[in-house]
MARDO-442000 format. One line per 10 residues: number of its first residue (from 1); their letters; for each residue x, y, z of C-alpha. Coordinates in Angstrom, 1 decimal. Layout:
NUM> a> X,Y,Z; ...
//
This chain:
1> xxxxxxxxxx> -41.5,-46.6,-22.0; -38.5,-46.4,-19.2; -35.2,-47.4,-18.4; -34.5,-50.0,-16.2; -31.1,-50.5,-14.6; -30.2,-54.0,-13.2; -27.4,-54.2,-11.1; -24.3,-56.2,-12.0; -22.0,-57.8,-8.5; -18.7,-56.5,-10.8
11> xxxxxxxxxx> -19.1,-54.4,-13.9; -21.5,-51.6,-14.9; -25.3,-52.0,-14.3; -27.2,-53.5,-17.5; -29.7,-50.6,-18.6; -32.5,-51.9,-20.7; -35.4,-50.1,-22.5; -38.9,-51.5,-21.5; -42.3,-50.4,-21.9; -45.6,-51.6,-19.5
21> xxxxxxxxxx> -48.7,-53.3,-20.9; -51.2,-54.6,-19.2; -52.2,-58.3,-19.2; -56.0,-58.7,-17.5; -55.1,-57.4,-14.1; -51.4,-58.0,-14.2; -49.3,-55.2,-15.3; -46.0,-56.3,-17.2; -42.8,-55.3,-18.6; -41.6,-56.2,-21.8
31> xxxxxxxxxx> -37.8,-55.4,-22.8; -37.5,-53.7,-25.9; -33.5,-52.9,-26.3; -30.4,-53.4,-24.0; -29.1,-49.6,-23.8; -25.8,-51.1,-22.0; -23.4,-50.1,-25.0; -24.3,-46.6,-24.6; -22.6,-43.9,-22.5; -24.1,-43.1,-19.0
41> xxxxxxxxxx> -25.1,-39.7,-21.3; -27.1,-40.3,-24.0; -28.6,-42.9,-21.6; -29.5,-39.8,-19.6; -30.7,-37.5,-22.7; -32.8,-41.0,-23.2; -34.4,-40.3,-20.2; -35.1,-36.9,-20.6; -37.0,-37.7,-24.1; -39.2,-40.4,-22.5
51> xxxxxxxxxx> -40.0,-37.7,-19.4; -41.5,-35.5,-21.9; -38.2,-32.6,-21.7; -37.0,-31.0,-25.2; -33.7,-31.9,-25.7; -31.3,-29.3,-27.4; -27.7,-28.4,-27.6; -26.8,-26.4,-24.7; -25.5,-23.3,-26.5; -29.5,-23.1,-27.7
61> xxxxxxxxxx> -30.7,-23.3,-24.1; -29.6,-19.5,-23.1; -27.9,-16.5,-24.4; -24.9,-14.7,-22.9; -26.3,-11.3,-23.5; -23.8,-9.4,-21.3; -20.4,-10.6,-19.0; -19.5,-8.4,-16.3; -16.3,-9.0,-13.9; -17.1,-10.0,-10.3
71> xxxxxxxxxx> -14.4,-11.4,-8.1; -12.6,-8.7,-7.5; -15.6,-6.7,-6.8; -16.4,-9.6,-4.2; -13.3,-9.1,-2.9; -13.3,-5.6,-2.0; -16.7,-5.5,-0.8; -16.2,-8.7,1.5; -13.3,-6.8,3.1; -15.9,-3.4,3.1
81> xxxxxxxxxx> -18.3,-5.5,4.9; -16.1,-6.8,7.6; -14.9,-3.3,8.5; -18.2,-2.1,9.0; -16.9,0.5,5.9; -20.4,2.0,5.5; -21.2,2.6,8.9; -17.5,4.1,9.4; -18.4,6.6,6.7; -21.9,7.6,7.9
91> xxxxxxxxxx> -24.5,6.1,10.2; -27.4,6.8,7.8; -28.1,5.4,4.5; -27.9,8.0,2.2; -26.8,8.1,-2.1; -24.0,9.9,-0.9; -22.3,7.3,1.5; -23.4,4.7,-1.4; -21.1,6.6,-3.8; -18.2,7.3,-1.7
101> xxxxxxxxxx> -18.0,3.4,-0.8; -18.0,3.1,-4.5; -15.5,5.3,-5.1; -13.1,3.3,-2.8; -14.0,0.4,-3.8; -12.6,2.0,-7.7; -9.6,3.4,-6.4; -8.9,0.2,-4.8; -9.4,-1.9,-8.2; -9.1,0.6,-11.6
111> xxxxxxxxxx> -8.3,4.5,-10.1; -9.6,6.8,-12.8; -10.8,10.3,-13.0; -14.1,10.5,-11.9; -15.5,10.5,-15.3; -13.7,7.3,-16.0; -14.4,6.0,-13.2; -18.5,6.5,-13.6; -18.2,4.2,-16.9; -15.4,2.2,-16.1
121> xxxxxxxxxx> -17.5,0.2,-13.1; -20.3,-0.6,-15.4; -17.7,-3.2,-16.9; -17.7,-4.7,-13.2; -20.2,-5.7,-11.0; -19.4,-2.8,-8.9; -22.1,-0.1,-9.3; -24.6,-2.9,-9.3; -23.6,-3.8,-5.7; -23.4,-0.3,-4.4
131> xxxxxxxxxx> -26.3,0.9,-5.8; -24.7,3.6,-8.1; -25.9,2.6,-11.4; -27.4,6.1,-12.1; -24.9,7.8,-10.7; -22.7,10.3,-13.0; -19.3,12.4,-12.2; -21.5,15.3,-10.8; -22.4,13.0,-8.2; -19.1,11.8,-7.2
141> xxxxxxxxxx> -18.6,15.4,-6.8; -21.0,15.7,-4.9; -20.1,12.9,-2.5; -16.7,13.5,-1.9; -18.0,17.1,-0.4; -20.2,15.7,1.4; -17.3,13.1,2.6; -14.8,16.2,3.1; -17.6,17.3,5.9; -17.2,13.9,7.4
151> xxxxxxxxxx> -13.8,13.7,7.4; -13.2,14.7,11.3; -15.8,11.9,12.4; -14.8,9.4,10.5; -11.2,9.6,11.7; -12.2,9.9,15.1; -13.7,7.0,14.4; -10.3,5.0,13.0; -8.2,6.6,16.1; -10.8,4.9,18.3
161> xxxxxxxxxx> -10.6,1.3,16.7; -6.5,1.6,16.0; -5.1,3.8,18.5; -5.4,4.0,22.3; -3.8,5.1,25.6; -0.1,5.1,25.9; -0.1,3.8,22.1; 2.3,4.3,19.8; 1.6,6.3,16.4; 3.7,7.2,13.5
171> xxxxxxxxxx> 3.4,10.5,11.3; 5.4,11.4,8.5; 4.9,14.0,5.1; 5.3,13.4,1.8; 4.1,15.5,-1.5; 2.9,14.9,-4.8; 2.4,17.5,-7.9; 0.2,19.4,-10.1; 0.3,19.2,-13.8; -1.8,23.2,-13.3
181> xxxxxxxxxx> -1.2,26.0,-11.5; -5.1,26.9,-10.6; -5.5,25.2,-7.0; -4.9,27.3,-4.0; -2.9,24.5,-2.1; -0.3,24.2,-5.0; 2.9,25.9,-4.3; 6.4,25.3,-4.9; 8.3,23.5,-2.1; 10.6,20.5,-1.5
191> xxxxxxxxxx> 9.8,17.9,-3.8; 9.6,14.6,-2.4; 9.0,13.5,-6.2; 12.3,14.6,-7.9; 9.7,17.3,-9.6; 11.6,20.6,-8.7; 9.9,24.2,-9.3; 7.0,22.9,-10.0; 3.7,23.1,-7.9; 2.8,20.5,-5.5
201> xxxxxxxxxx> 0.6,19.4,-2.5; 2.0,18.4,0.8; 0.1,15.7,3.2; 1.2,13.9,6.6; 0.0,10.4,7.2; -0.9,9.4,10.8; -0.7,5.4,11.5; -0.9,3.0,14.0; 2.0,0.9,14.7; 1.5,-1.8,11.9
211> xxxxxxxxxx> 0.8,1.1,9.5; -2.8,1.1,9.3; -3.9,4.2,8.7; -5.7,6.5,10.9; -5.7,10.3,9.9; -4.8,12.3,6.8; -4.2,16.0,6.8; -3.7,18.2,3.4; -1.3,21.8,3.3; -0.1,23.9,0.7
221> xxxxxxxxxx> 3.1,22.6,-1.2; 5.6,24.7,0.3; 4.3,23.8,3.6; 7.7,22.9,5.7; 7.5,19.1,7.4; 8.0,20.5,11.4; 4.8,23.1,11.0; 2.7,20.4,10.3; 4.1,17.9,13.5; 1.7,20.2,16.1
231> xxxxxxxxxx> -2.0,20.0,14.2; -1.5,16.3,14.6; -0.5,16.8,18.0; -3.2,19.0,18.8; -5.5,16.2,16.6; -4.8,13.5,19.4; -5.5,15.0,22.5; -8.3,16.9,21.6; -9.8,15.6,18.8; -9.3,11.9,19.6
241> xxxxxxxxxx> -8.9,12.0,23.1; -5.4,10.4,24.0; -3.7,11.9,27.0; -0.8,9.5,27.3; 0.8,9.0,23.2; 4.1,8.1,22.2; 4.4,9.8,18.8; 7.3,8.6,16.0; 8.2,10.7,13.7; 12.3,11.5,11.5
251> xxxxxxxxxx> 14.4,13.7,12.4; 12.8,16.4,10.0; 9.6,16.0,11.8; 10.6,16.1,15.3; 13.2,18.9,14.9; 15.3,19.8,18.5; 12.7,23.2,18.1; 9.6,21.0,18.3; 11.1,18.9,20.9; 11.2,22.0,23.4
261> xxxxxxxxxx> 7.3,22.4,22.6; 6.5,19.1,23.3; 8.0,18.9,26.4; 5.6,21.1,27.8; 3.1,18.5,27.0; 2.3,15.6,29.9; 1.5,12.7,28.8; 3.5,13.2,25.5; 6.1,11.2,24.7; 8.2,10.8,21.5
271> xxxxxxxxxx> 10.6,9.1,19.3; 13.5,10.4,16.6; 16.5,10.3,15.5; 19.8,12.9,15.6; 20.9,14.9,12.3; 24.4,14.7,11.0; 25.9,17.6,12.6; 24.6,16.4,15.9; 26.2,13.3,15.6; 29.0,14.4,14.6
281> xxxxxxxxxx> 29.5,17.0,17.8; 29.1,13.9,20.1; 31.9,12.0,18.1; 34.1,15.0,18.7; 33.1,15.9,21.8; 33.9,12.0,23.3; 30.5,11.3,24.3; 29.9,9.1,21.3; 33.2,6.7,21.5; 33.3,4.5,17.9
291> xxxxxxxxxx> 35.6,2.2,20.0; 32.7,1.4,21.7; 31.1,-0.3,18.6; 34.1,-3.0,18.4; 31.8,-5.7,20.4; 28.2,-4.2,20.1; 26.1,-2.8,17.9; 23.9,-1.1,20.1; 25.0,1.5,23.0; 22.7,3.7,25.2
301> xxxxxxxxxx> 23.9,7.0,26.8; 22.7,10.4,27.7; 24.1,14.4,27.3; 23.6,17.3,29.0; 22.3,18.6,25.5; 19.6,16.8,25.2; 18.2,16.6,29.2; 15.7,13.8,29.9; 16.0,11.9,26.8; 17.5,8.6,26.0
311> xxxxxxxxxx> 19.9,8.2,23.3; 20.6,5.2,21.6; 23.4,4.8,19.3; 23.6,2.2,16.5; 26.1,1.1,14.3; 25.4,-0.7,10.8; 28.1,-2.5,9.4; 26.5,-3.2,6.1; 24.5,0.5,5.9; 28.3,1.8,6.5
321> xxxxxxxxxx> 29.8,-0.2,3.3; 26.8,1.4,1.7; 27.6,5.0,2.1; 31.4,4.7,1.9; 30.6,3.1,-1.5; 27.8,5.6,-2.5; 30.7,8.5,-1.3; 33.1,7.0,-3.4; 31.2,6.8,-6.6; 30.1,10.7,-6.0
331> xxxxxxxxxx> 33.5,11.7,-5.2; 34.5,10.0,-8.7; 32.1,11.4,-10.7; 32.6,14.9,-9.3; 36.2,14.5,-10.4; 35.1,12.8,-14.1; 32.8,15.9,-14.5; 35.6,18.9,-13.1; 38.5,17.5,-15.2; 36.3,17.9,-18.5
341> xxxxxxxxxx> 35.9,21.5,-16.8; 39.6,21.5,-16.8; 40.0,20.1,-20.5; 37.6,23.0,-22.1; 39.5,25.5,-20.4; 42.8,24.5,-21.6; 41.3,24.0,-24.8; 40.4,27.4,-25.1; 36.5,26.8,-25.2; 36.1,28.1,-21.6
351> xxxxxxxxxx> 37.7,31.5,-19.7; 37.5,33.6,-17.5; 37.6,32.9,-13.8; 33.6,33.8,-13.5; 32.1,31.7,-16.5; 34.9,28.6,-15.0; 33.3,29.6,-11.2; 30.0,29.3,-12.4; 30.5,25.9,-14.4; 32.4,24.2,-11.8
361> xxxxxxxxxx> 29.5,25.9,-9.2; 27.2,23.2,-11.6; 29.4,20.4,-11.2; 29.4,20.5,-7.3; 26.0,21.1,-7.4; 25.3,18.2,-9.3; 26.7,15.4,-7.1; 26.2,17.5,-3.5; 30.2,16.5,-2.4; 32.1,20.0,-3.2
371> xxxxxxxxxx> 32.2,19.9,0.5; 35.1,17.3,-0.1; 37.3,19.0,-2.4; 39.8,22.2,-2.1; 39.3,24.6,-5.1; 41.5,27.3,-6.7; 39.7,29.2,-9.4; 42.3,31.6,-11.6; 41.6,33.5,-14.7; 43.1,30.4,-17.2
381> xxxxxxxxxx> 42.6,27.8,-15.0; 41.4,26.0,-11.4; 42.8,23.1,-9.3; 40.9,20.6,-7.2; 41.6,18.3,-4.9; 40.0,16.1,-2.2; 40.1,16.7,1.6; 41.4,13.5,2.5; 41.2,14.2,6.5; 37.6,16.1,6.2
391> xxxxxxxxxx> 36.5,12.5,4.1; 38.3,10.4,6.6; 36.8,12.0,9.5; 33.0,11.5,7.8; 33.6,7.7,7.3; 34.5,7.3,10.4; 30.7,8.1,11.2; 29.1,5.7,7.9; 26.5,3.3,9.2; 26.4,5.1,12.7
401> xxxxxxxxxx> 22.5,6.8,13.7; 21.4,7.9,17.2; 17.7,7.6,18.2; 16.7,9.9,21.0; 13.7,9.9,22.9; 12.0,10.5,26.4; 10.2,6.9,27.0; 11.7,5.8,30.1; 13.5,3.0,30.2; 11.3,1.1,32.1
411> xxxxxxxxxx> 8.2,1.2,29.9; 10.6,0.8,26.2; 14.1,-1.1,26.2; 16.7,0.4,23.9; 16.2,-2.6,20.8; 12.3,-1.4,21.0; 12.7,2.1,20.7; 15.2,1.6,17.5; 12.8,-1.0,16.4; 10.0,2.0,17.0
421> xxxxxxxxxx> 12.1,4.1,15.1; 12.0,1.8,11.9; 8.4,1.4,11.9; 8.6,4.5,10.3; 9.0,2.2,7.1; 5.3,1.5,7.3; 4.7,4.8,6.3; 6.9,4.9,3.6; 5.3,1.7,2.2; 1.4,3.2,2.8
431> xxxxxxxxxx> 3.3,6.6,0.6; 4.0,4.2,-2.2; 1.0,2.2,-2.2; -0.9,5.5,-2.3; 1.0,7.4,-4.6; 2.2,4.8,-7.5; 1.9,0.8,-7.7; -1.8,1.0,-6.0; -3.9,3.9,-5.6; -2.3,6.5,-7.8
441> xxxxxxxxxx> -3.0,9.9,-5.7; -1.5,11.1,-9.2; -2.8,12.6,-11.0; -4.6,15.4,-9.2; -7.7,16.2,-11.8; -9.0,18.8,-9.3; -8.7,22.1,-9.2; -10.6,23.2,-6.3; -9.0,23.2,-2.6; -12.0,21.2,-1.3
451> xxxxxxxxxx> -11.9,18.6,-4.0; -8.2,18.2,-3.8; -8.5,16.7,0.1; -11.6,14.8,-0.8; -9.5,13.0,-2.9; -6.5,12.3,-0.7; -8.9,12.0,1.8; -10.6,9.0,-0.6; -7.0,7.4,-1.2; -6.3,7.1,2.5
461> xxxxxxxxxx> -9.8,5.3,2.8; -8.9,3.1,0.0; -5.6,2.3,1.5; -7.4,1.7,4.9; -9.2,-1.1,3.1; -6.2,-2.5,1.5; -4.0,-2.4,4.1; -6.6,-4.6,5.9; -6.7,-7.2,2.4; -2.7,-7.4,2.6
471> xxxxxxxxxx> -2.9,-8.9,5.9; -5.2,-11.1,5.3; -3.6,-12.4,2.3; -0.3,-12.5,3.5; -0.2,-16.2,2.9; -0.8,-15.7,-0.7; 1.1,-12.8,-1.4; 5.3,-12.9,-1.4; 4.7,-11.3,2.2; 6.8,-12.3,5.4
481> xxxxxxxxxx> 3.8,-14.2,7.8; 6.1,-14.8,10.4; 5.2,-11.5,12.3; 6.5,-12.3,15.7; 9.8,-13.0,14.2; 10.2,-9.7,14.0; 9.4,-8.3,17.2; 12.6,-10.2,18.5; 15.3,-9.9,15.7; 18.0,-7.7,16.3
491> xxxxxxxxxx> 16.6,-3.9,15.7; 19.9,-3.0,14.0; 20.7,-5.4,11.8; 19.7,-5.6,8.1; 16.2,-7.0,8.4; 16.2,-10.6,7.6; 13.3,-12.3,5.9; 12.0,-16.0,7.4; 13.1,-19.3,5.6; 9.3,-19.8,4.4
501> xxxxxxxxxx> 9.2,-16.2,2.6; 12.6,-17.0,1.0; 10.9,-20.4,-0.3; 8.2,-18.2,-1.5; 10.3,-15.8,-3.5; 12.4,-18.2,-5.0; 9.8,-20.9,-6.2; 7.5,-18.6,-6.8; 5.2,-21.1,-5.3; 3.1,-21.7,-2.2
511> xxxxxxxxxx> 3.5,-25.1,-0.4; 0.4,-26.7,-2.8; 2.1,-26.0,-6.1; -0.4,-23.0,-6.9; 1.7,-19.4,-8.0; 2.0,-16.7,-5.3; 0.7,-13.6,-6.3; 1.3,-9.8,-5.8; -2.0,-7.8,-4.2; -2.2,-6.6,-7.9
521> xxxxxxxxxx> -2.2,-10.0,-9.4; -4.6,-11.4,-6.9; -7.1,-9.1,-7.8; -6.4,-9.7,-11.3; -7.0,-13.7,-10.4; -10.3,-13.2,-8.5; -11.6,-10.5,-11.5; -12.3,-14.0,-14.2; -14.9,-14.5,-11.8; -17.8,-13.0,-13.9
531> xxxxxxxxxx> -21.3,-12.7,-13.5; -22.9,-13.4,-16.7; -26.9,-12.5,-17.8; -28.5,-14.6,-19.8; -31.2,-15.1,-22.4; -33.6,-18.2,-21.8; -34.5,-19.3,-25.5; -36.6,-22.2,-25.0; -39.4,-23.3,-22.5; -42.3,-21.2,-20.6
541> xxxxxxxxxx> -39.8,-18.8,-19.7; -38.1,-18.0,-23.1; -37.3,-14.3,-23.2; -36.7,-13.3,-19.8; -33.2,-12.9,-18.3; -31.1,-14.8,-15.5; -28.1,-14.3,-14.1; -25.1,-16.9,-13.7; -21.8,-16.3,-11.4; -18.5,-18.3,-12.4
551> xxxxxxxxxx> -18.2,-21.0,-9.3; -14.6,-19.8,-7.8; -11.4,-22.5,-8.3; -9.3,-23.3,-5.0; -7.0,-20.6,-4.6; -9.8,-18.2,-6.0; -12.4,-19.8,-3.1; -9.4,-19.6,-0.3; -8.6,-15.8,-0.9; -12.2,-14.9,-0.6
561> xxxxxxxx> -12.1,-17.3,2.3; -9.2,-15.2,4.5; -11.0,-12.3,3.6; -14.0,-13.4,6.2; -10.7,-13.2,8.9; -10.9,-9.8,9.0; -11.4,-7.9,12.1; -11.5,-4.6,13.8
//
């Protein structure tokens, strides 16, 4: 028996059930039902009976016998792949360069100790697609020495793809601290994490231009920011081979001592910015005229202080209200806090011109203005008030930088070197992502000097591979993608964000109605793509196992999609 379907000029083909017989030589067909009142699928389980095929509920086709979650796994190692990660990390297939691409791939998705981490990725699809499924924390350990030995090589490598002649590069320090006291490297210094007296690890980022890093360098927590601005010198004209650099760096950095160093140094060029008190000497010497600012925001102008450099002043009318108003509140709150000093003292609870010196010393020290106010401590009572000239004369400076550096003119106009300057902010955001919403540097589970810069070491690889994933998901993600916008927007004015980012943030939806997601939320997206095994339960093959991968929805097919755009 068989179905036959007869066509129909305007409605749905007539499907009748026939069997053959033979009649002498002739074969014929005789109908035995019309099937046409039944749906297109139980005309098709029909089908498969006559064939000869067992049919069954689907659910007792297979088994689920284990999920595991794959997209984000894709992801990563999509964006891995195009960077040529594993040959970045060591020419030669080896366990080890298997496990330190997996450990990137972790911090990049779930950062846990290394423990976690070893039973945390047989959840995923991850150890499975690096080849680390018998891998435990001792050889993680393992690898990340064995990475610490590469470290050199590998960011020669970086410098070569992301920096080159006459480029410019960006270095700045930050810190983060121990919960122990037993490495070497953790010492007490300034706290770039609120966390005072207590030990901590400093390390200075070197970037390209867009912030993609390039170089990462570990010293001991009470390291000071200026000592560590020659080693990276040093590490890109020797190591990496650049004789012509422009170097960006704060005023902290690039202190007027380091300045005199570099000098010596052709090639060498840098960019930085003035402290206070050297602002504040121009202003009062009439070099730096605030009249000037009445009809520009921007001024360029040179001193005999500062001998073949370039100074650029800037003046921010909205960073100015900013600091008068921050001033203002700390000038308030100084007062609240010194006239509750003054209360208790005439109350009796406080006396004695030491024991009132010392709790007003708290008070000033609190809110960092005492600077501002007049004191007269007595035996049975003090006075305060506020400086009105010295306050006035500081305001006059609000919203007013200088940037100073020795780029001739010709090879950087005034707007570029500001806008140079403030690329300094890609820094910052690579600190952040490394230290807290992303990659959490913290906390520091190692104890050993080594281990402790394999793992920074690890995060900046993990940020190298992000960083590269942001960009290409900028059209996803609440990012800015108008990019050359901002290579032509006034470099002292508050940055302004395009018309389509605006849309983005205030919709919260991308131009085809689907949600725009954070990096974190992406990866959360693309992670319900999961590979399942299954159990086959019926057929010649009952008992053995196959695997199944979700098929990927739109916006989870286009953001593997962008990934492919990635280049080096």
């Amino acid at each position: 028996m068989h179905i036959d379907g007869v066509p129909n000029r305007t409605s749905r083909p007539t499907y009748l059930l026939r069997e053959s017989y033979r009649e002498g030589k002739k074969v014929r067909k005789r109908t035995l039902a019309n099937l046409s009142a039944l749906s297109d699928e139980q005309i098709d389980a029909i089908r498969a009976v006559l064939s000869g095929q067992i049919v069954r509920p689907v659910e007792e086709l297979w088994q689920t016998t284990q999920s595991r979650s794959h997209g984000a796994v894709q992801a990563v190692r999509v964006a891995m792949q195009r960077l040529g990660f594993e040959s970045l990390v060591g020419a030669r297939a080896s366990p080890e360069r298997d496990a330190v691409c997996a450990m990137v791939a972790a911090r990049i998705l779930a950062p846990h100790t290394k423990l976690a981490t070893t039973r945390w990725w047989h959840t995923t699809t991850l150890a499975e697609e690096c080849g680390v499924l018998g891998a435990d924390e001792t050889d993680l350990y393992a690898a990340m020495d064995w990475l610490l030995e590469r470290q050199g090589a590998i960011e020669k490598k970086l410098a070569a793809r992301h920096l080159s002649e006459g480029a410019l590069a960006l270095y700045d320090l930050s810190s983060s601290y121990f919960e122990g006291t037993c490495c070497p490297l953790a010492k007490i210094g300034y706290s770039r994490d609120g966390k005072r007296n207590t030990p901590q690890v400093n390390y200075g980022l070197l970037t390209s231009r867009a912030g993609c890093p390039v170089a990462i360098s570990v010293y001991a927590g009470n390291t000071a920011d200026a000592t560590t601005l020659m080693p990276q010198v040093n590490q890109l004209r020797e190591q990496f081979g650049l004789e012509r650099l422009v170097l960006v760096g704060d005023r902290g950095m690039i202190s007027h001592k380091a300045i005199d160093t570099l000098r010596s140094l052709e090639g060498l060029a840098w960019i930085t910015a003035l402290k206070s008190s050297q602002i504040r000497a121009l202003a009062q010497g009439g070099t730096l005229q605030l009249g000037l600012f009445d009809e520009r925001n921007l001024l360029e102008f040179s001193h005999p202080d500062f001998p073949g450099e370039r100074l650029m002043a800037c003046r921010n009318g909205d960073l100015g209200k900013l600091r008068a108003h921050k001033r203002e509140a700390l000038l308030v709150a100084t007062e609240q806090e010194l006239e509750k000093v003054r209360t208790r003292i005439e109350n009796g609870s406080l006396a004695g011109r030491d024991k009132i010196g010392v709790r007003v010393g708290r008070v000033l020290n609190k809110y960092k203005v005492g600077k501002h106010f007049a004191l007269l401590i007595e035996e049975s009572g003090f006075k305060f008030q506020r400086l009105e000239k010295q306050i006035a004369a500081e305001a006059a400076l609000d919203g007013i930088y200088v940037i100073r550096t020795s780029v001739p003119k010709k090879q950087m106009s005034s707007a570029e070197a500001v806008r140079s300057y403030k690329a300094l902010a890609q820094v910052e955001r690579a600190f952040r992502s490394m230290k807290t919403i992303d990659l959490h540097i913290r906390p520091i589970h190692h104890h050993l000097e080594g281990r402790v810069r394999a793992h920074i070491f690890l995060c900046m690889l993990a940020y190298y591979v992000e960083w590269h994933m942001r960009e290409a998901w900028r059209e996803l993600m609440f990012a800015d993608e108008d990019l050359e916008r901002k290579k032509h927007r006034d470099p002292v004015a508050a940055a302004q964000r395009s018309e389509a980012a605006l849309e983005k943030a205030a919709t919260r939806t991308l131009t085809d109605g689907s949600p725009v997601h954070s990096f974190r939320t992406l990866l959360a997206e693309l992670s319900t793509i999961v590979r399942n095994t299954c159990l086959a339960r019926v057929g010649k093959n009952r008992g053995s196992t196959f695997q199944m991968t979700t098929t990927p929805n739109p916006a989870q097919h286009r953001a593997l999609q962008l990934l492919q755009a990635i280049t080096v």
